[in-house]
N, C-alpha and C positions, 0 to 999 in steps of 0.2 A: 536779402535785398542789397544790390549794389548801386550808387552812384551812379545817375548815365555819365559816360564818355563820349569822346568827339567819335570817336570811332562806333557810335551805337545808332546814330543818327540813321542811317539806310534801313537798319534792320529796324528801330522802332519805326519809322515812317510808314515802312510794309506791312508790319504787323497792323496798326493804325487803319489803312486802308481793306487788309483782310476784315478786320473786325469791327470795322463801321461804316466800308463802303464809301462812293464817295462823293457822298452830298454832305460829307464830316465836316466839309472844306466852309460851306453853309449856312453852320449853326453861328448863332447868337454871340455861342460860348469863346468860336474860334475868332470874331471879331474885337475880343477883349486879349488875345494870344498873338494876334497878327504883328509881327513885327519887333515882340518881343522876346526878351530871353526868359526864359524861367525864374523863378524868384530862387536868388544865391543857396545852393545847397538842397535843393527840393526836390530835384528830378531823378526819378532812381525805374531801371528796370528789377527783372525777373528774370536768370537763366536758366535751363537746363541741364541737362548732366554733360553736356556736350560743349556748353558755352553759349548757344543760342540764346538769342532775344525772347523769353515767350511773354513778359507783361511786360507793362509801362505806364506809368503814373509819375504827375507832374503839378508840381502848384504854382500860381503866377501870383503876381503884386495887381492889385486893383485898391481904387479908393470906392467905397460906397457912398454912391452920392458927391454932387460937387462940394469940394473942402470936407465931406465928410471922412470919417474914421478911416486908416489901413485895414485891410486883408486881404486873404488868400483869396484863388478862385481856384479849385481842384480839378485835373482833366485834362485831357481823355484819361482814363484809366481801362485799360484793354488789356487782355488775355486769351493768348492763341486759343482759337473752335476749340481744339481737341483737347486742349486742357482745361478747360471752364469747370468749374463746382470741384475745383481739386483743391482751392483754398487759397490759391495763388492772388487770384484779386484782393481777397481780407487781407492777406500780409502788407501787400502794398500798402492796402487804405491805411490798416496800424501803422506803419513804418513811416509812412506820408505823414498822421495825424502826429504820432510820437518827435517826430523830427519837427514840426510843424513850432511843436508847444516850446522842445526843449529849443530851439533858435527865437523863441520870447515872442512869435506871433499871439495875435489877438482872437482873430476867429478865420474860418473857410467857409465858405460857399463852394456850391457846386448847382449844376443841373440837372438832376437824376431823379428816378424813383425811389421813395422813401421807403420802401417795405427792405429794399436792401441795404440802403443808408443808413436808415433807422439805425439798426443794429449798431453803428457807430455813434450813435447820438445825432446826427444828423436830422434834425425837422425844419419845415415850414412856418415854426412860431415865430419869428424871426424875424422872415423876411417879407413880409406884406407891404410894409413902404417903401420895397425898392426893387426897382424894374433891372431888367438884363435889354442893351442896346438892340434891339430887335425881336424878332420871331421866338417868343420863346410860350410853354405851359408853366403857368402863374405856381400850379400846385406843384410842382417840380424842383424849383428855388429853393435850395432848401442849406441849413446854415448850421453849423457849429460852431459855438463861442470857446475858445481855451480858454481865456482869462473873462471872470464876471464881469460884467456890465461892457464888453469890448462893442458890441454892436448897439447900443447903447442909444437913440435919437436916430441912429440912422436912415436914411432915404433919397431918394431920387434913382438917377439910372446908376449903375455901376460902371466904370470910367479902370481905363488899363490905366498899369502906372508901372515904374518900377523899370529896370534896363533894357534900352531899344538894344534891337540889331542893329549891326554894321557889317557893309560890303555886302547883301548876302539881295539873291534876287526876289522879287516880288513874290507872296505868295509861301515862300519857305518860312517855317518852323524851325529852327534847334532846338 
């Protein structure tokens, strides 16, 4: 797993769209992404033997709940069709969570299917008191804590936080 660079941005954006279409733009999740940068040090593709882009995975800064606690919110995490169940998304997820813990985050959230999550300790116990700012499946919300008690009280909607863009036009990702 490498660090994205500024130069990664076209290839993940497509991959992104390959592999989720694009009502991606849509979700819940990218309302809490819109206009921000990724949370410092988080964002890392997946290459090839060639150099190509084939995963990508990213965590952002969100607060849970008004004035409540810091965390992550993990995502997209995508991996080229043709390379899916070759392992390439686990490494990410590890590499995400690992860098996550050792940069002294608290916990991550995401919004994904638990049977796959699971595996990374990723569950729903968690997160019952607190909503995603739109259209989202309640049982999907689902939470890993790094450090005990980090999600702790927390509740209400989940709120972006953490470094805006600049200069960059409506709608755009880094």
């Amino acid at each position: 797993m490498l660090g994205e660079g500024a130069g990664d941005v076209a290839a993940r954006e497509a991959l992104l769209d390959r592999a989720m279409g694009p009502k991606r733009r849509k979700k819940s999740s990218e309302k809490l992404r819109r206009g921000r940068r990724p949370s410092e040090g988080l964002a890392f593709v997946a290459r090839d033997v060639s150099g190509a882009v084939v995963g990508t995975v990213r965590l952002w800064d969100v607060r849970l709940g008004e004035g409540g606690p810091a965390a992550l919110l993990l995502g997209p995490l995508a991996v080229e069709q043709g390379l899916k169940s070759g392992g390439i998304g686990s490494a990410l997820m590890r590499h995400a969570v690992a860098e996550a813990a050792r940069l002294g985050h608290g916990a991550i959230l995401l919004v994904g299917d638990a049977p796959y999550y699971g595996r990374f300790g990723f569950s729903a116990d968690r997160t019952g008191a607190l909503a995603m700012p739109g259209p989202y499946e309640r049982h999907r919300l689902l939470a890993l804590e790094l450090k005990d008690g980090a999600m702790g009280g927390a509740n209400g909607t989940i709120k972006a936080a953490g470094r805006k863009l600049k200069g960059q036009a409506p709608g755009f990702v880094a």
